[in-house]
C-alpha positions in Angstrom: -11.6 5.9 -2.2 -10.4 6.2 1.0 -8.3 8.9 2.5 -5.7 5.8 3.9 -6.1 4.5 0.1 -5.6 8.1 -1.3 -3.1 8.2 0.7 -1.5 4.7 0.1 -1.7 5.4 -3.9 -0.3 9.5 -3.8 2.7 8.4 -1.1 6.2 9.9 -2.3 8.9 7.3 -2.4 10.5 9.0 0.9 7.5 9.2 2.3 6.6 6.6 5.1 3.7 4.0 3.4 0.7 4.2 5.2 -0.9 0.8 6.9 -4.4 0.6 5.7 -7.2 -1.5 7.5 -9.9 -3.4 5.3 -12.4 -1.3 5.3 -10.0 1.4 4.3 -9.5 3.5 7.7 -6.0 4.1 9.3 -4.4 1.3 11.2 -4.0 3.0 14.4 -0.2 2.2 15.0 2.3 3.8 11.7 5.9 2.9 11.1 8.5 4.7 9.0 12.0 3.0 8.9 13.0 2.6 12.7 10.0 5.1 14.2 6.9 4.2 14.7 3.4 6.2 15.8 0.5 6.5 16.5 -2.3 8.3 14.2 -5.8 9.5 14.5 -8.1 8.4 12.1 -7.7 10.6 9.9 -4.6 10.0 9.4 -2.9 12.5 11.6 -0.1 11.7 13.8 -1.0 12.1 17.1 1.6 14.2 18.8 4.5 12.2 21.6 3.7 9.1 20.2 6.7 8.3 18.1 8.7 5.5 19.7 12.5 4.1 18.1 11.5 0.3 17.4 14.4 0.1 19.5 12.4 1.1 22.5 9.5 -0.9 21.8 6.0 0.4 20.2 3.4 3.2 21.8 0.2 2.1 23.2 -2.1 4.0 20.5 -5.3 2.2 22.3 -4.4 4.5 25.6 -4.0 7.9 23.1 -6.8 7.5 21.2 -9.0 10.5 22.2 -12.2 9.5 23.6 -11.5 6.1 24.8 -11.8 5.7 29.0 -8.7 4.6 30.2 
């Protein structure tokens, strides 16, 4: 299983739910309630990414480490 599955399954009901792509890696952009963020694919939230909804959503493509911007 997956860690985004393991992760998906174990979640605590205050915890944020975890999107999930098909082939069972992170979806790069996370939301919890009114915040949403940007993780690396592990899983890990990548830090000042977290963006009110209010405010629009981080760009997660330009934070992604090793990507050429």
């Amino acid at each position: 299983m997956s860690p985004c599955a393991m992760q998906y399954q174990g979640r605590d009901s205050s915890a944020y739910t975890p999107r999930c792509q098909y082939d069972g890696s992170f979806e790069e952009l996370q939301c919890a309630e009114d915040v949403c963020f940007c993780v690396e694919g592990n899983g890990a939230i990548i830090p000042r990414t977290s963006v009110l909804l209010s405010n629009g959503r981080p760009n997660c493509t330009a934070t992604q480490p090793g990507k050429n911007f």
